[in-house]
ROGURO-282131 format. One record per atom (N, C-alpha, C, O, CB): residue in one letter; x, y, z. Coordinates in steps of 0.2 Angstrom, whole numbers, plus 5000, padded with zeros to 4 digits. Glycine has a CB too. Example, Ala and Ser with C-alpha at 12.3 -4.5 7.8 and 13.67 -1.06 7.14 Angstrom:
// ROGURO-282131
a506649725039/a506249785039/a506649845039/a507149835042/a505749785045/s506449895035/s506849955036/s506450005039/s506750065040/s507049975029/
//
This chain:
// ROGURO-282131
x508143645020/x508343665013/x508843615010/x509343595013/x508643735013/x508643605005/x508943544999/x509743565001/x509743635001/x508643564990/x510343525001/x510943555000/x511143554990/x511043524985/x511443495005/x511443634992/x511843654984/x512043614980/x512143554983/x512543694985/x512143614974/x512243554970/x512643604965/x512343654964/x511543494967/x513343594962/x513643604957/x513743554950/x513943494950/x514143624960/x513643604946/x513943554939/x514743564939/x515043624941/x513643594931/x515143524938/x515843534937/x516043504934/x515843444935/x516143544940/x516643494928/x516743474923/x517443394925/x517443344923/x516843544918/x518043434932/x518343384932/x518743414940/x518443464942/x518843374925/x519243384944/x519643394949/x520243394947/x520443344944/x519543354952/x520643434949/x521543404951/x521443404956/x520943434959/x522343454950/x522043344961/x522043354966/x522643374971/x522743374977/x521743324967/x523243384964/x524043414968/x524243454964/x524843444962/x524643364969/x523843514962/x523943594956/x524343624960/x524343624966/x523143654954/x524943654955/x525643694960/x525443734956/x525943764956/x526643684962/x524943764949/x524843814947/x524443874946/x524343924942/x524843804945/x524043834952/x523343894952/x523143914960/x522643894964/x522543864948/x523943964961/x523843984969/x524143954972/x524343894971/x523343974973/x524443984978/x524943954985/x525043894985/x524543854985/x524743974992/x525643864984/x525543794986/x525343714982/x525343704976/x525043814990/x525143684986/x524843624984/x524143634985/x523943664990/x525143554988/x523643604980/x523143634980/x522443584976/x522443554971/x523343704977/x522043604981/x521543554976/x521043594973/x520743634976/x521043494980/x521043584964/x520643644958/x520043584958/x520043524958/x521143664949/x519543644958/x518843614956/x518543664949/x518443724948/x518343634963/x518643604945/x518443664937/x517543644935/x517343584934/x519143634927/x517243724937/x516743704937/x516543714931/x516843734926/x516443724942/x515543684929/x515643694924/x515143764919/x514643784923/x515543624923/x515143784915/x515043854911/x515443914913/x515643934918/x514343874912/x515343924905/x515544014905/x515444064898/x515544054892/x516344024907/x515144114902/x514944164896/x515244164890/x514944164885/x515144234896/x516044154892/x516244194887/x516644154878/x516344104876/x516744234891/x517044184875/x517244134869/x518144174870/x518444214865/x516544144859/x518344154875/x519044184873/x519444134869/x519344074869/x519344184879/x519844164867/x520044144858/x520644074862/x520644014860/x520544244851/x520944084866/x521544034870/x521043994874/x521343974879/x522244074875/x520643984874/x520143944880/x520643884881/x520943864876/x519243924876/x520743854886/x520943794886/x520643754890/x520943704893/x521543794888/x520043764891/x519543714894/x519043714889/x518543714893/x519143734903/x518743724883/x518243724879/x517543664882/x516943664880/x518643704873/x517843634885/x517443564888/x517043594892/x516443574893/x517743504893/x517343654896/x516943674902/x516443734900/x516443784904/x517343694908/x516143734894/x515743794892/x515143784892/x514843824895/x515743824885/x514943724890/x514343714891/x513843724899/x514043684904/x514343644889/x513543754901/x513243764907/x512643694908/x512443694913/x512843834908/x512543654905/x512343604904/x512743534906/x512543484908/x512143604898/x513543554905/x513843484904/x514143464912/x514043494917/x514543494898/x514543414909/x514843404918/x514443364921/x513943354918/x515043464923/x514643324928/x514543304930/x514143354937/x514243414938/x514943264929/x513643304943/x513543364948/x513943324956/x514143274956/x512543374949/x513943364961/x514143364966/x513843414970/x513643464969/x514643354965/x513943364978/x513643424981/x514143444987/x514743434987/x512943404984/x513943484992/x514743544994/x514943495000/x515443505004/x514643654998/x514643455000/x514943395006/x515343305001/x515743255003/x513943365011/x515043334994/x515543284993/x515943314990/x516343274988/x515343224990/x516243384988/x516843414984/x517043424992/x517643414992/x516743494978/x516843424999/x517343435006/x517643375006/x518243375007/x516943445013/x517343325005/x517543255006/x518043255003/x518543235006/x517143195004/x518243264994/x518743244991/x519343304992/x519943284993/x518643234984/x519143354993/x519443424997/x519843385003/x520443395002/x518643485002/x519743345009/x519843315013/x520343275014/x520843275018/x519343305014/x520343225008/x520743175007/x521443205005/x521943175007/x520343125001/x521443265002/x522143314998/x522243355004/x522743395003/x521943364991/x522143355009/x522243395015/x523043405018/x523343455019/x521743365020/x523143345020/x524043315021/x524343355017/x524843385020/x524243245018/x524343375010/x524843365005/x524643465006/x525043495003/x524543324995/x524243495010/x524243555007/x524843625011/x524943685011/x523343565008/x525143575016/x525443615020/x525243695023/x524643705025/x526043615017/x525843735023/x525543815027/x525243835020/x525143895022/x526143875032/x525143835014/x525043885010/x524743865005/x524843905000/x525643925009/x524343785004/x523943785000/x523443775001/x523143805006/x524143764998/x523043754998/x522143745000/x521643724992/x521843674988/x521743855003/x521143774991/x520843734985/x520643814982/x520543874984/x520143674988/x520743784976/x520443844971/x519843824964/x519943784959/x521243884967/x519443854967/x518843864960/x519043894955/x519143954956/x518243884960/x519143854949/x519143874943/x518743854938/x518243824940/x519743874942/x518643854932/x518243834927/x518543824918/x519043804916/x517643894927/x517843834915/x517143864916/x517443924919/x518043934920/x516543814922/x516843974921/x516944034925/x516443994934/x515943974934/x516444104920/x516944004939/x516544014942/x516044044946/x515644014950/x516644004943/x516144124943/x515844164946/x515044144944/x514644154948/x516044244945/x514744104938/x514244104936/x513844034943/x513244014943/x514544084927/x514144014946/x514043964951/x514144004957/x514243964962/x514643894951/x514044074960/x514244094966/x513944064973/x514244064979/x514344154966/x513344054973/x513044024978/x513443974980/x513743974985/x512444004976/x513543904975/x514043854976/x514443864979/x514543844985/x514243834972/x514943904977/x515443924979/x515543954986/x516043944989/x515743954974/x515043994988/x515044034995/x514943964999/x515343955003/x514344104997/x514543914999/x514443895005/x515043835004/x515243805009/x513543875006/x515343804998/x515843774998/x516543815002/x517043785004/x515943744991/x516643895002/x516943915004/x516943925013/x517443935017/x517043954999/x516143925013/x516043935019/x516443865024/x516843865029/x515243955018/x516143805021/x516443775025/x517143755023/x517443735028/x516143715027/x517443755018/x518243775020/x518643825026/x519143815029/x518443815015/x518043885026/x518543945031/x518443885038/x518943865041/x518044045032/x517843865039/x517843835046/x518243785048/x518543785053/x517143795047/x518543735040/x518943695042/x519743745040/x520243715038/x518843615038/x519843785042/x520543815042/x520743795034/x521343795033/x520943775047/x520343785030/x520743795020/x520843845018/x520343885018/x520343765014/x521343845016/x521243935010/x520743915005/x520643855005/x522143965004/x520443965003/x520244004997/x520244034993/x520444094994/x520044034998/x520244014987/x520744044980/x519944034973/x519743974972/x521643964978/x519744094969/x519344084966/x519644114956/x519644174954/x518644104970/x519844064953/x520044084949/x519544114942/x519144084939/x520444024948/x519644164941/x519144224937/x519244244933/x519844264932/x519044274937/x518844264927/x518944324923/x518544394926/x518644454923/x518544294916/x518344384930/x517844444932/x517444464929/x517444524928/x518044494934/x516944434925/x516344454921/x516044464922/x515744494917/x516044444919/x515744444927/x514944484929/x515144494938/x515444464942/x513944404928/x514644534938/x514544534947/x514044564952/x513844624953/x515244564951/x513744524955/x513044544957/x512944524967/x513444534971/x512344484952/x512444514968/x512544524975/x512844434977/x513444434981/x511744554980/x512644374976/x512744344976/x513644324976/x513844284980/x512444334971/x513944364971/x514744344969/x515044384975/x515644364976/x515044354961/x514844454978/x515144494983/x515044444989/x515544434993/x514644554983/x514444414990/x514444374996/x514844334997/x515044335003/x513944344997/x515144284990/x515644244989/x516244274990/x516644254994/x515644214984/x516344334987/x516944364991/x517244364999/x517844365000/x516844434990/x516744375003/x516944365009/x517244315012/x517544325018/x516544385012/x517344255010/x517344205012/x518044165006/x518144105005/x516544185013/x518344215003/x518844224995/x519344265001/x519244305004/x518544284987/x519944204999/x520644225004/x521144264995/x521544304996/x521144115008/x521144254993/x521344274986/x521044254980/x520844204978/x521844244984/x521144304977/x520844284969/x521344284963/x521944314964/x520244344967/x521244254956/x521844224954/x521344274947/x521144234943/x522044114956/x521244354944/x521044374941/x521244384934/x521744424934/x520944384943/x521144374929/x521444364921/x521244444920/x520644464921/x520944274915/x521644474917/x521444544913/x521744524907/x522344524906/x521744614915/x521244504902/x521544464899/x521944494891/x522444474888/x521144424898/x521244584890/x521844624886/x521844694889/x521444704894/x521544624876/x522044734887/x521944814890/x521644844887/x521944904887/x522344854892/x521144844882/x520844884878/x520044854876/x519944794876/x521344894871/x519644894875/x518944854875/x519044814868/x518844764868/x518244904876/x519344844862/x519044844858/x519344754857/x518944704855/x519144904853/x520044754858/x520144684860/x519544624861/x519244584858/x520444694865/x519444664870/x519144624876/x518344584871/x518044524872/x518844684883/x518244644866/x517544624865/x517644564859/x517244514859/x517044694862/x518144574855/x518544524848/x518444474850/x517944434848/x519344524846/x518944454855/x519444414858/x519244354862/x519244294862/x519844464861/x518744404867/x518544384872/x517844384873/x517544334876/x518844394876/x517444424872/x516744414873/x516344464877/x515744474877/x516644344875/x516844494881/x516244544886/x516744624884/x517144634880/x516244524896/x516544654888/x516744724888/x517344724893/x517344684898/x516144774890/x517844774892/x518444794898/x518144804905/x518144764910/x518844864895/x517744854904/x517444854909/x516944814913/x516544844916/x517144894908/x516944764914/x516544684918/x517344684923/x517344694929/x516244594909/x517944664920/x518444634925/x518744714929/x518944714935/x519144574922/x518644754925/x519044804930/x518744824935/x519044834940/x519144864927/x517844834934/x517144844939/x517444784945/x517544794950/x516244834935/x517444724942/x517544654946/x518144674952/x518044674958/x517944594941/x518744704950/x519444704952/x519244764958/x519344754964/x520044724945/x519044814956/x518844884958/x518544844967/x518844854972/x518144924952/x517944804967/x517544784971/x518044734975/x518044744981/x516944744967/x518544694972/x518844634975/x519444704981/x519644684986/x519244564968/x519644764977/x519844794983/x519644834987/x519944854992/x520244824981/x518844854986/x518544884992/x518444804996/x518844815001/x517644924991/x518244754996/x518244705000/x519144675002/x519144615004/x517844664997/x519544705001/x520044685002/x520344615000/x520744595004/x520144685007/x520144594997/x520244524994/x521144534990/x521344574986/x519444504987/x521644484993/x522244504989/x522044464980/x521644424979/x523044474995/x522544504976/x522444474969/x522844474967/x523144534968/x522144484964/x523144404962/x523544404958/x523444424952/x522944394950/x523744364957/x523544454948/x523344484943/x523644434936/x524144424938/x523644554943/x523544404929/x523744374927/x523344404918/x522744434917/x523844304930/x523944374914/x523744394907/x524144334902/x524744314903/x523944464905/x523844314898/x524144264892/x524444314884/x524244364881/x523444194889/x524844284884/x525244334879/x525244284875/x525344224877/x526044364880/x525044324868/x524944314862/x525244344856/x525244404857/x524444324862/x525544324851/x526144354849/x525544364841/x525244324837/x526944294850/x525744434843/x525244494835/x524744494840/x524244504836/x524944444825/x524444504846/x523844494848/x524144574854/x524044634853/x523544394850/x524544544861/x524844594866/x525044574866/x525144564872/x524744604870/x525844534862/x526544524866/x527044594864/x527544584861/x526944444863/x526744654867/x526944724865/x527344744873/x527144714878/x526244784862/x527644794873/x527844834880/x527244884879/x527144904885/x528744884881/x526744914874/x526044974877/x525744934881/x525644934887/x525545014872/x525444874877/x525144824881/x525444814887/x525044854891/x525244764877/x525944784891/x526044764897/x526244824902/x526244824908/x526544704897/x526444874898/x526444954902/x525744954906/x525644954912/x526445024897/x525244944899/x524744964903/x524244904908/x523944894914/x524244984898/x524344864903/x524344794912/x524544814918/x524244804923/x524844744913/x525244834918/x525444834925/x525244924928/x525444944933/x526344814925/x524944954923/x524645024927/x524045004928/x523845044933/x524545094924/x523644974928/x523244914931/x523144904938/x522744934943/x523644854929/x523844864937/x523944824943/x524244884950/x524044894956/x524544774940/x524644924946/x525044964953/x524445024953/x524745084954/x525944994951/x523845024953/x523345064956/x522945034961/x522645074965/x522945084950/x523044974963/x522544924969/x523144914972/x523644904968/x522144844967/x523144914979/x523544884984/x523544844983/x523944814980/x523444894990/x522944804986/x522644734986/x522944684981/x523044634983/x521844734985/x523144704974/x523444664969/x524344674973/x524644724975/x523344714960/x524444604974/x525144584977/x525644544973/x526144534975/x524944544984/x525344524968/x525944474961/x525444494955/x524844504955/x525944354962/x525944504949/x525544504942/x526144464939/x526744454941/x525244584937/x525844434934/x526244364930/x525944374923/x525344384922/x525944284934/x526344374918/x526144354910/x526344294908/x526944264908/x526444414904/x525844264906/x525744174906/x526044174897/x525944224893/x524444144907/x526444124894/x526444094888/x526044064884/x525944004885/x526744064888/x525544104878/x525044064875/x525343984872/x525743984868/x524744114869/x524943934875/x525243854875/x524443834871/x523843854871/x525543804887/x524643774868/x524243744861/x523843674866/x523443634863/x524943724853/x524043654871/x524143584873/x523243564873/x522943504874/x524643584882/x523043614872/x522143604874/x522043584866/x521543554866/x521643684877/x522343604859/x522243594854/x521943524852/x521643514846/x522743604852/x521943464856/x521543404855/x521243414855/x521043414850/x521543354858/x520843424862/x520243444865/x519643494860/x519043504862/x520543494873/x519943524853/x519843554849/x519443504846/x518843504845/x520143584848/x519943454842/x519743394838/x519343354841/x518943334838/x520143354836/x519343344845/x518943274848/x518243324848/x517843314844/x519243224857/x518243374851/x517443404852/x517243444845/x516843484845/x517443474860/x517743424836/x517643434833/x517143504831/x516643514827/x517543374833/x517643574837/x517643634835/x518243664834/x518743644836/x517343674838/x518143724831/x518743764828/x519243794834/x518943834838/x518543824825/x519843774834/x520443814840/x520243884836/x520343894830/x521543784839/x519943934838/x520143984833/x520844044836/x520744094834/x519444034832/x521244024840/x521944044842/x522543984839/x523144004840/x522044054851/x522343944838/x522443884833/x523343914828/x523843884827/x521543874828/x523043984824/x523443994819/x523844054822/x524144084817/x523044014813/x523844074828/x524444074834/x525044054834/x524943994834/x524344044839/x525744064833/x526144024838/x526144014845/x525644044848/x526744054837/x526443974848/x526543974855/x527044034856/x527444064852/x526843904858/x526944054865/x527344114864/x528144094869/x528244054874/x526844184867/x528544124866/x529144104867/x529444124875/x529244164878/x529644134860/x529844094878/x530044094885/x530344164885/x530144204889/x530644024888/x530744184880/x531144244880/x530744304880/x530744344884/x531644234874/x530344304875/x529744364873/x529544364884/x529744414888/x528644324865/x529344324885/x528744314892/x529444344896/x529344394900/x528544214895/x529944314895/x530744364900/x530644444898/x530744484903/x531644344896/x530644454893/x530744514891/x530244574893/x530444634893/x530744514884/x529444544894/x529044594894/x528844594903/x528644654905/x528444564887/x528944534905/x528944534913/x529544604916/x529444644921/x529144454916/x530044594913/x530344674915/x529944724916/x530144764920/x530744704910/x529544744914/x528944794912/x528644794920/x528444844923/x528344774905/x528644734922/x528144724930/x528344744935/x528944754935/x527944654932/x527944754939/x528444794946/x528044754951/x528244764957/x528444904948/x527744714950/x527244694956/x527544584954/x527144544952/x526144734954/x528144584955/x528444504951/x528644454958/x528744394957/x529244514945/x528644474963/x528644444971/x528044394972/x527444424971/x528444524977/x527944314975/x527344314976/x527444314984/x527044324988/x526944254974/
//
């Protein structure tokens, strides 16, 4: 049988921001959705990107290996990668063999038998809730509440630990009902072991112009260090 072939749009290969550690991100490429802060817009297209196959993302996996000490490894992110989960199982599969963590960075949007299988072989998941209300989720972002909660639900029957994370948006959820209910969320799963609320940051706003479409979070401020202080009080789960 033909080996897996992924689209993917780019690599880091020394990320301290997405999961334990030092860490090599693979951003792969497509995703459903149209979240209004997108900061990969490049990676929507399911068409775009470059391809690779799970022996040459090991290879470059390989080379970053040194740098990853006890507590880092590699994390898929995008694009969405649940939309790639085949990929992603058997690239995870031979990670677990070579002793790498496992980290798949999510919105949790869909999930079928395919992304469950990839679960097993998922040392953590790095999951975005990204508002707490549908009527938001559907605005804002493009699917229903219910797609990441069903997701989350599953990632704790399989035991999968999760970080839980949200971008704060100022007039949008930089409220205390808002992150109340984030973190009742969170403190209902064991399995959820850190939640974090992220600063909405503009830096992808090039990336707007040059691909000559609309930022439409654009007419946003960025959100301020102090609001992100103020509203993390609310969290009870802030330990990683």
């Amino acid at each position: 049988m033909a080996e897996l072939t992924c689209r993917y749009s780019s690599v880091q290969t020394m990320g301290t921001l997405d999961g334990p550690g030092v860490r090599f991100i693979l951003f792969l490429q497509g995703c459903p959705l149209h979240c209004g802060y997108c900061h990969n817009p490049e990676t929507r297209a399911f068409d775009g990107g470059k391809t690779a196959t799970v022996t040459e993302i090991m290879a470059m996996v390989s080379r970053c290996r040194s740098y990853f000490g006890k507590k880092g490894g590699i994390t898929v992110s995008g694009g969405e990668p649940l939309m790639q989960a085949e990929f992603v199982t058997e690239l995870f599969k031979e990670c677990k063999k070579a002793g790498i963590h496992t980290c798949v960075d999510t919105s949790g949007c869909i999930l079928n038998g395919n992304i469950e299988k990839m679960l097993d072989y998922t040392d953590l998941c790095l999951l975005d809730i990204k508002m707490t209300n549908d009527k938001d989720y559907k605005e804002y972002i493009g699917c229903d509440m219910s797609a990441p909660l069903k997701f989350l639900q599953k990632l704790s029957e399989k035991k999968v630990p999760v970080w839980l994370r949200q971008v704060i948006v100022k007039g949008i959820n930089d409220n205390e009902e808002n992150v109340k209910l984030f973190n009742g969320i969170a403190e209902k799963y064991d399995n959820v072991t850190y939640t974090e609320l992220l600063p909405f940051r503009k830096l992808c706003e090039s990336k707007y112009e040059e691909m000559k479409i609309p930022f439409p979070f654009g007419i946003y401020p960025e959100t301020d260090k102090a609001v992100i202080e103020k509203l993390t009080a609310f969290l009870t789960k802030t330990n990683k």
